[in-house]
ROZA-428129 format. One line per field, with one value per residue (C-alpha): residue number from 1; x, y, z. Coordinates in steps of 0.001 Angstrom, whole numbers. Layout:
num: (NUM:...)
X: (X:...)
Y: (Y:...)
Z: (Z:...)
REM end
This chain:
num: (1:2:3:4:5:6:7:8:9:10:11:12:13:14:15:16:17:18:19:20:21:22:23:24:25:26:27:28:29:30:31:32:33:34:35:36:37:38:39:40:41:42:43:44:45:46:47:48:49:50:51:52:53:54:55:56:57:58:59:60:61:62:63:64:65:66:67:68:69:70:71:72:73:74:75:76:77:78:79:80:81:82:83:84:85:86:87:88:89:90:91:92:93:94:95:96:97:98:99:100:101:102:103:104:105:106:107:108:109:110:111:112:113:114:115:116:117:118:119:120:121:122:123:124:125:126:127:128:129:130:131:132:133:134:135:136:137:138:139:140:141:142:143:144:145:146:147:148:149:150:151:152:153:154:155:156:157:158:159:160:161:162:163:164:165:166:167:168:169:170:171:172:173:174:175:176:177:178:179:180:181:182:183:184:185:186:187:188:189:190:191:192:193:194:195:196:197:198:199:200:201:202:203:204:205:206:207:208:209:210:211:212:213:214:215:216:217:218:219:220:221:222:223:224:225:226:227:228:229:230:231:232:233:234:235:236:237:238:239:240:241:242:243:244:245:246:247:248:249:250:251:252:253:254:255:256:257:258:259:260:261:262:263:264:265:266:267:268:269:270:271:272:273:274:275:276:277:278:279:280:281:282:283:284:285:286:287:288:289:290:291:292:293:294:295:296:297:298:299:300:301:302:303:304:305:306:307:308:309:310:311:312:313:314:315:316:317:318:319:320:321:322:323:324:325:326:327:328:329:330:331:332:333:334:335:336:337:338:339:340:341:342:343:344:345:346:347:348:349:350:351:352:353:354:355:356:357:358:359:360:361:362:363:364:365:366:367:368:369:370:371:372:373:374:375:376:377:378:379:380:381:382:383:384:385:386:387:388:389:390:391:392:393:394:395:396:397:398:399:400:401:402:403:404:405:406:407:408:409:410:411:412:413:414:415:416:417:418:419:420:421:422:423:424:425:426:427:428:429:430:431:432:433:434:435:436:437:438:439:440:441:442:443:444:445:446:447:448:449:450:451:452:453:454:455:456:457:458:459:460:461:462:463:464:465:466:467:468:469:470:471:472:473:474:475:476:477:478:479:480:481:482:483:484:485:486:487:488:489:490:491:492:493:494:495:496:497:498:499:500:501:502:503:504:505:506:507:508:509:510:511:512:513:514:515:516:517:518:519:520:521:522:523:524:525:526:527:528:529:530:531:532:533:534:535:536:537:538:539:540:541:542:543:544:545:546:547:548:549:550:551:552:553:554:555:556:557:558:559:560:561:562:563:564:565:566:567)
X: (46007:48367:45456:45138:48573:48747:46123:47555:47330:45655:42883:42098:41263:38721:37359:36339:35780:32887:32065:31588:30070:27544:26642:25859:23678:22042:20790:20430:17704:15838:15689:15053:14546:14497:18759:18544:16862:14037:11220:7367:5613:3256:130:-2525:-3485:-3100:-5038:-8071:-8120:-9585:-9939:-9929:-9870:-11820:-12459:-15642:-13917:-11515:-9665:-8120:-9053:-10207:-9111:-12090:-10384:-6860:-7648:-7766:-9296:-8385:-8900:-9530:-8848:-11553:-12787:-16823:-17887:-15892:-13410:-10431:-9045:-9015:-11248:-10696:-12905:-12204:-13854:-14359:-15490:-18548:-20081:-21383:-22955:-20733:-17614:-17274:-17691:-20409:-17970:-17728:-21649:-20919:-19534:-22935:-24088:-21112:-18684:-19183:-17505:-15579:-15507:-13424:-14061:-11081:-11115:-7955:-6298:-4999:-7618:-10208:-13814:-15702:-18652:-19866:-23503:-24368:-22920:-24851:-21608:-21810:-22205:-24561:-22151:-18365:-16549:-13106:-12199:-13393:-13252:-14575:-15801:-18497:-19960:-23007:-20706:-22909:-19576:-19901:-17779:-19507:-18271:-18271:-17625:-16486:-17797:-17996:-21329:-23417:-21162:-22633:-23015:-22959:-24663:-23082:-26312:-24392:-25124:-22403:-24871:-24865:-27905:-27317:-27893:-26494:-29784:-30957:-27927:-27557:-24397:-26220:-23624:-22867:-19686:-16715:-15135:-11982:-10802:-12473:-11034:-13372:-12451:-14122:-13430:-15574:-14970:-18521:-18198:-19502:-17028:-17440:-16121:-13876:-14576:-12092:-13521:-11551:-12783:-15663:-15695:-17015:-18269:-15455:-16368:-13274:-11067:-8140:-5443:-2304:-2787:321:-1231:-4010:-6831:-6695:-5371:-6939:-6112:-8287:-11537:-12389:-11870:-14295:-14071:-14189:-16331:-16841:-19555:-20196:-22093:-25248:-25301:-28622:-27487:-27176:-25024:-24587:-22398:-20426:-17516:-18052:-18488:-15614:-13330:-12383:-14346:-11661:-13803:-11600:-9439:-8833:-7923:-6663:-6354:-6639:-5501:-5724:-2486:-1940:1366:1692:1217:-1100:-4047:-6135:-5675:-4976:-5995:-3860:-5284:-3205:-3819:-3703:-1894:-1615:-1218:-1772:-3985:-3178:-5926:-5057:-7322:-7309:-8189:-11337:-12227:-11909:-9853:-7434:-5493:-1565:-202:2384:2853:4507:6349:3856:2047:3992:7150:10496:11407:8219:5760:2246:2831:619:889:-1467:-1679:-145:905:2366:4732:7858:10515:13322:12519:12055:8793:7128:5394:6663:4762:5867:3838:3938:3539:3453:7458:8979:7972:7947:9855:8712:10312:9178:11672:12779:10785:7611:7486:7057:8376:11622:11860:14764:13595:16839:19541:17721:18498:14536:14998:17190:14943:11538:12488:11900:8326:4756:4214:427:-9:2938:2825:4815:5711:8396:8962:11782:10432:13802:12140:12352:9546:10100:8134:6561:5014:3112:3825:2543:2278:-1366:-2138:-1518:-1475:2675:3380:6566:8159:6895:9920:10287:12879:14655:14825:18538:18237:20282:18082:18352:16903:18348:16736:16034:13518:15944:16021:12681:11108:9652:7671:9437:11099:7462:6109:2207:257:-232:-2717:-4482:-2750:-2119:-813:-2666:-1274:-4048:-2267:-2146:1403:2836:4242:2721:1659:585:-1845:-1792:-4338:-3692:-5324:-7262:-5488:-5257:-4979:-1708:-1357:2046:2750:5380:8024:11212:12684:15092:15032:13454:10198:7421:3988:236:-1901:-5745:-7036:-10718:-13450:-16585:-19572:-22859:-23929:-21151:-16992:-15101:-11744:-10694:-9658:-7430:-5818:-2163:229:3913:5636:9292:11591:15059:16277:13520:10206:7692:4531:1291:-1732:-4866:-5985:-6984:-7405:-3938:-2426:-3855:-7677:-6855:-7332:-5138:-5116:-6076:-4465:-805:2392:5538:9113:11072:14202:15993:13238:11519:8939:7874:6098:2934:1191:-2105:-3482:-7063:-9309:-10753:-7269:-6360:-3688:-3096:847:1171:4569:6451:4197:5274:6509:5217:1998:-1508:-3003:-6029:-7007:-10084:-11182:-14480:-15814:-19406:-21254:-23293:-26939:-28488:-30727:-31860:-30528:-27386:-27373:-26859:-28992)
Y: (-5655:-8570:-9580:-6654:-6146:-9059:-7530:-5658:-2114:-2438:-4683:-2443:110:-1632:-2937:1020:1951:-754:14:3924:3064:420:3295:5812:2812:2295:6648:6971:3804:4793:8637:7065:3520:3541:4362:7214:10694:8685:7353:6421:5149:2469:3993:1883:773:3945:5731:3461:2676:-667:-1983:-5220:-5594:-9016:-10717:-11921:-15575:-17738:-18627:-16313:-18343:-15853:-12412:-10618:-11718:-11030:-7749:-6496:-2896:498:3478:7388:10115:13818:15620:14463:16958:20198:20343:20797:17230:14366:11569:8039:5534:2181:-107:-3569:-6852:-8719:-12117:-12245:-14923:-15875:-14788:-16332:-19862:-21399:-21935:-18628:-18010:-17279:-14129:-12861:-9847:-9290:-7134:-3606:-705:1861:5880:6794:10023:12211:13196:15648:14613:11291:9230:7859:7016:4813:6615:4212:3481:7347:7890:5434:4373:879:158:-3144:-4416:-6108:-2932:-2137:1447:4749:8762:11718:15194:17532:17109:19056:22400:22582:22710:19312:16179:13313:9764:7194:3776:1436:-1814:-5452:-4646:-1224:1397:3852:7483:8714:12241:14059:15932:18148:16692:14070:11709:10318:9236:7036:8549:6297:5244:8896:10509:7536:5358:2346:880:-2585:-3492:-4500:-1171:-643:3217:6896:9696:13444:16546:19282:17801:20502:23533:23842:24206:20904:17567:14932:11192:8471:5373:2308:-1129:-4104:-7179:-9391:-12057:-15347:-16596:-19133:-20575:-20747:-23545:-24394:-22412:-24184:-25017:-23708:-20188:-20322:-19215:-18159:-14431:-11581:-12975:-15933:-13184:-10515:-7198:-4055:-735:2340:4993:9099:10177:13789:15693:17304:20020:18926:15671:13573:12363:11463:8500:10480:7844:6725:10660:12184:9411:7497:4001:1294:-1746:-4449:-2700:-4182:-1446:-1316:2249:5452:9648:12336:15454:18426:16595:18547:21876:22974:23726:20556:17477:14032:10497:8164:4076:1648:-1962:-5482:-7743:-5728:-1899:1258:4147:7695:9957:13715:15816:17356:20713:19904:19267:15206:13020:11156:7743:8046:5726:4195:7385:8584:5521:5266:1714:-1038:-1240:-938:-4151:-3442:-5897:-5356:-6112:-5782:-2495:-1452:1879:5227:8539:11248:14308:15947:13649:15867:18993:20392:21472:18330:16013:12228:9016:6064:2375:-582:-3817:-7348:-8185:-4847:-1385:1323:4802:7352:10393:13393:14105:17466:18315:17271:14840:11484:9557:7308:4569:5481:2333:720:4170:5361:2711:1404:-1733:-3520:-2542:-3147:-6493:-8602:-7550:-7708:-3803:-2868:1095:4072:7099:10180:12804:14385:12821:14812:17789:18819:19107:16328:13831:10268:6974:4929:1469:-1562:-5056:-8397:-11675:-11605:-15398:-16403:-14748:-14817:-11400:-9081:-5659:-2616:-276:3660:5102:8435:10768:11795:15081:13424:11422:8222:7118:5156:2385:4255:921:-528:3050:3855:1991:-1255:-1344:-2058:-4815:-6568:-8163:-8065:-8990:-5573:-3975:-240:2743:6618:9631:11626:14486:13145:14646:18228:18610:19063:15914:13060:9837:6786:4693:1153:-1713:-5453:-8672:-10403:-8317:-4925:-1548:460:3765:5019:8514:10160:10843:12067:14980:17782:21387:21710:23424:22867:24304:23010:24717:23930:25914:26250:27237:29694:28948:30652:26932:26659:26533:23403:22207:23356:19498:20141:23717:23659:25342:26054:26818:28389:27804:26631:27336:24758:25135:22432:21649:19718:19417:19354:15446:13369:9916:8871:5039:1371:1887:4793:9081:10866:14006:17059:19012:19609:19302:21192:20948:23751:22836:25773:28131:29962:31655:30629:32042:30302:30220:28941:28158:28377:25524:28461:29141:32777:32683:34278:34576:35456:36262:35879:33069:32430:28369:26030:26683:25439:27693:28382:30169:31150:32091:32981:30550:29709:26947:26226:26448:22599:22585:19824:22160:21511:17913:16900:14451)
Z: (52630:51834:49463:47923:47355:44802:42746:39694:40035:36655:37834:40518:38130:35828:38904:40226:36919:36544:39893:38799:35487:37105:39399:36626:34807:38016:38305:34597:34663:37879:35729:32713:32388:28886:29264:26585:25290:23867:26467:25883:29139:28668:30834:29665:32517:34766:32345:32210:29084:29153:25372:24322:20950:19417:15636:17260:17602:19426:16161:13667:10467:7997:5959:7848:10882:10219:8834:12447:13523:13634:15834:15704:17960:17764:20211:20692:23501:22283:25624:23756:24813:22265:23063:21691:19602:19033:16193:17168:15949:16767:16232:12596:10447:7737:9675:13010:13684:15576:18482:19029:19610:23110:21872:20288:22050:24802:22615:20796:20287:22805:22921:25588:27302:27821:31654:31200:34245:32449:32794:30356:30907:28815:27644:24743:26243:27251:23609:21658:19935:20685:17020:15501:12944:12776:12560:11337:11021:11604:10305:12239:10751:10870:7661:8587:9859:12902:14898:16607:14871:13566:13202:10496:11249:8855:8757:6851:6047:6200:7593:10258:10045:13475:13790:16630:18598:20631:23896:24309:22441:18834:15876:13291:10275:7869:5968:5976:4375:1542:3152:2893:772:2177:1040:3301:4054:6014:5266:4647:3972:4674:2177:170:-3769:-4954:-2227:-1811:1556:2660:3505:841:1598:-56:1152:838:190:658:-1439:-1649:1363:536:3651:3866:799:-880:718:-1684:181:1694:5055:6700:5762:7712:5351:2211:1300:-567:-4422:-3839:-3226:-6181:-5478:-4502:-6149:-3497:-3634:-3732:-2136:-2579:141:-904:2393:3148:5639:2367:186:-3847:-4871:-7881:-8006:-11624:-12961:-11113:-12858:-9310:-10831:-10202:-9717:-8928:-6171:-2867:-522:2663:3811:2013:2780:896:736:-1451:-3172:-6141:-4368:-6611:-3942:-4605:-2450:-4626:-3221:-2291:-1637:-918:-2340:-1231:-3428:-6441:-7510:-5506:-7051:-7184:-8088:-9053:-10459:-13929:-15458:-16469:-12639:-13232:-11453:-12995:-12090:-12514:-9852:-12495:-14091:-10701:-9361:-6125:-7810:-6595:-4180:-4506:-6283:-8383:-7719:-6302:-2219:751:907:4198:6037:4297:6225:4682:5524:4383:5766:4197:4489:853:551:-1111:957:1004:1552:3967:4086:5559:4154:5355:4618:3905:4183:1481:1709:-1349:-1289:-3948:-6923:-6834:-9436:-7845:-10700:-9176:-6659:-5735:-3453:-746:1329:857:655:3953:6367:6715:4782:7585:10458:9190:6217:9368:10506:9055:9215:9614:10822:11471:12471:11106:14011:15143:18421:20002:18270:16520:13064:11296:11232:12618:12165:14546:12690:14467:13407:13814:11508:9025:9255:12885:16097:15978:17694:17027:18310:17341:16091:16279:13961:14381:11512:10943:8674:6161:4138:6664:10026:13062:14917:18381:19417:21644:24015:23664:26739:27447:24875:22360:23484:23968:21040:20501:17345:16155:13829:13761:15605:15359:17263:19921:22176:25051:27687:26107:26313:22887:22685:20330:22194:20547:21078:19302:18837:19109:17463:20537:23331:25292:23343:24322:25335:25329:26391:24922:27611:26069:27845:25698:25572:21878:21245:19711:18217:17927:15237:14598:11696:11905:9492:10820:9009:9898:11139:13279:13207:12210:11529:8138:6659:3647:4800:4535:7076:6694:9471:9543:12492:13344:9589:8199:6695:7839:5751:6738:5729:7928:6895:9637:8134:8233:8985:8988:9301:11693:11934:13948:16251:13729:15245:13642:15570:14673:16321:16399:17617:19312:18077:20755:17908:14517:11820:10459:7272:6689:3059:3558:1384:-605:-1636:357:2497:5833:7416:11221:12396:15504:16798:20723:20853:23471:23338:21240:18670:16455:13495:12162:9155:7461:5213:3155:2247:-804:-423:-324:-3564:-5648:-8786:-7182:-7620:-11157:-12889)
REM end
């Protein structure tokens, strides 16, 4: 007592008070250990999701290298659970060094099987996935409307059209249908150019490798970057509906031959019912394709402010996703480069684009990183979209946080990073990644890929009491039903209107879950619109929240004749 006594009453109180508070810490961590609203669970491991990603080497000493891989999320086996594929690299001549020869043979690339209790199983060999080239990224569709998805895989080399057979196995088809192309592709992009019916492709080549050739780079870069190589031009390909396809790059006014592109998407910006192009560049200008009146695309990058970045010089612009980040009806574009990032929000007047990079709060939180692939979602599902974006240095394997920034409805966005789980405060040399809801609970995980390391899942654990909405739009054919790629849908709740369109091939070398995620705040209902590709439009009213759904609408394909096919 007597030592108590000649403690100030004062002291006693901040000493209870920490007491209390250190208490509070202690139950908020053990409930949340992230200490906030925001949480994402890194269950990689619990899930069995076993990837390792590889360049094919030991050393990272060459742009083929560095250039990392991607990944893609579809649904292979028609479950309704989203499956995951992830490109790898393998020993190649020309690439890899001779001390990596004990590579040759042991690596490939992984499908993992969706078990829909959490768990993955890795189902490459019964697929035939496995792959025979170094590949990078990857695109699903069902280009043949036979109502199974196929897979492309990008490669440095040949790329590989995998033909879906319906029975959890896949053909290469890739000489057959005319991709024999065998340029050094990173990107692709599915849609219906022509609304024949049939899923045409733009393809994204990066530039022509050398074989390590060129040597007059300084040293502390580690190998030489993409100005000392010449550049590639990308390439249309238009689908003929017969399982083939016609390179019509040149004639539909896309033939850029010098480009060097690192990922590209495709969105409806101008609202006008056709979808432009969007490929983003390394080293120099971005191109923006829109198509004219006479059914010809046309090139106006400059023309609308989306070319270069901010300070307006060419950068290393890398993986593009696209959504309305403020809620007025235009979709917006966000990208990451390798020392800034780039924010583009639509004029009003659908006119163009500013850069907000700097007025919006993104310039502090991501001028420190190397930014490679992000992710547009609304996270917390209270209707604005927020940005996830991996990082990690291009030259060397120097690793750095990922960051996840929170949308604040008012044209800027917090740093959330430091509440969002353990994560985040890891650093990993980071390259491909998207979104995928694999858990089917309405809530957008992530899964991210790393130079030379373990994949990451990380689901998506934030608790609130906001709701949300799923919807697939799907196209019947008389072949078979698949998801309608390029068919808008609006969807009204909580006092905003949310727009996205149904693109896939979003992100660094990455496609995302198709299906589209909507948070509706307080809204227990919504109503949906759908914007079919053939233009009609369907509104449902009342739609219950919490829940996935799908629409279907009648749709025809073109008969496959040579006539068709002009010559």
């Amino acid at each position: 007592m007597r030592i108590i006594n000649r403690v100030p009453l004062g002291a006693i109180f901040s000493l209870l008070f920490a007491a209390f508070c250190v208490t509070v810490i202690a139950w908020q961590e053990k409930a949340n250990p992230s200490g906030g609203g925001i949480f994402f669970t890194d269950v990689t491991e619990k899930s069995g999701l076993n990837f390792k990603q590889s360049f094919g080497d030991h050393h990272m000493d060459n742009i083929v290298k560095g250039t990392g891989t991607g990944v893609c999320v579809f649904d292979y086996n028609n479950d309704g659970l989203m499956d995951i594929y992830f490109p790898n690299g393998k020993w190649t001549k020309g690439v890899n060094d001779n001390e990596g020869r004990d590579l040759r043979g042991k690596l490939s690339n992984h499908l993992f099987k969706n078990n829909g209790d959490g768990t993955f199983t890795d189902a490459t060999v019964q697929a035939g996935l496995a792959g025979k080239s170094y590949s990078l990224g990857c695109s699903a569709a069902d280009y043949d409307n036979d109502g199974f998805v196929d897979l492309l895989v990008l490669n440095y080399g040949q790329n590989e059209l995998f033909h879906n057979n319906g029975n959890g196995t896949f053909t290469d088809v890739a000489d057959k249908a005319g991709l024999t192309d065998k340029r050094f592709s990173l990107s692709a992009v599915w849609y219906d150019y022509n609304n024949d019916g049939y899923l045409d492709v733009y393809v994204a080549n990066y530039l022509h490798y050398d074989d390590g050739k060129f040597r007059d780079f300084f040293p502390a870069a580690g190998y030489p970057g993409p100005l000392s190589y010449n550049g590639l031009p990308n390439a249309l390909y238009r689908n003929n509906g017969d399982g083939t396809f016609t390179d019509v790059t040149k004639e539909m006014g896309m033939w850029k031959p010098d480009g060097r592109s690192m990922s590209v998407t495709a969105a409806d910006f101008n609202n006008d019912g056709k979808l432009e192009v969007f490929s983003t560049n390394d080293a120099m200008e971005n191109y923006y394709f829109e198509m004219n009146s006479k059914g010809v695309y046309e090139e106006k990058a400059i023309e609308l402010n989306v070319a270069y970045s901010e300070n307006g010089q060419g950068v290393a612009h890398m993986g593009p996703v696209v959504g309305d980040l403020n809620r007025d009806g235009l979709l917006d574009i966000f990208i990451p480069d390798l020392s800034y990032c780039s924010l583009l929000i639509q004029r009003p007047d659908g006119k163009g684009f500013d850069y907000k990079t700097n007025k919006s709060g993104l310039a502090v939180t991501m001028g420190q990183y190397a930014g490679w692939a992000a992710m547009m979602f609304d996270y917390d599902h209270d209707g604005w979209l927020d940005i996830f974006t991996s990082h990690g240095n291009a030259h060397h394997e120097y690793a750095q946080e990922n960051t996840l920034v929170r949308n604040k409805g008012d044209g800027t966005f917090e740093d959330v990073s430091v509440s969002a789980g353990a994560h985040f405060k890891e650093k990993h040399v980071g390259r491909g990644g998207t979104g995928v809801d694999f858990n089917n609970d309405g809530k957008m995980d992530l899964v991210v890929v790393n130079v030379n390391a373990n994949a990451i899942l990380l689901r998506n654990d934030t608790p609130g009491p906001n709701h949300w909405l799923t919807v697939t739009p799907r196209l019947k054919f008389a072949t078979g039903p698949r998801d309608a790629y390029g068919a808008r849908v609006t969807v009204e709740a909580n006092g905003l209107k949310l727009i996205e369109d149904m693109i896939p091939t979003r992100g660094y070398l990455s496609a995302q879950d198709p299906r589209l995620n909507f948070g509706l705040g307080k809204a227990d209902k919504a109503n949906v619109e759908i914007r079919w590709p053939d233009g009609k439009v369907e509104q449902f009213k009342d739609v219950k929240a919490d829940r996935f759904v799908v629409y279907t609408h009648d749709a025809n394909a073109a008969k496959p004749a040579a006539a068709r096919i002009e010559k």
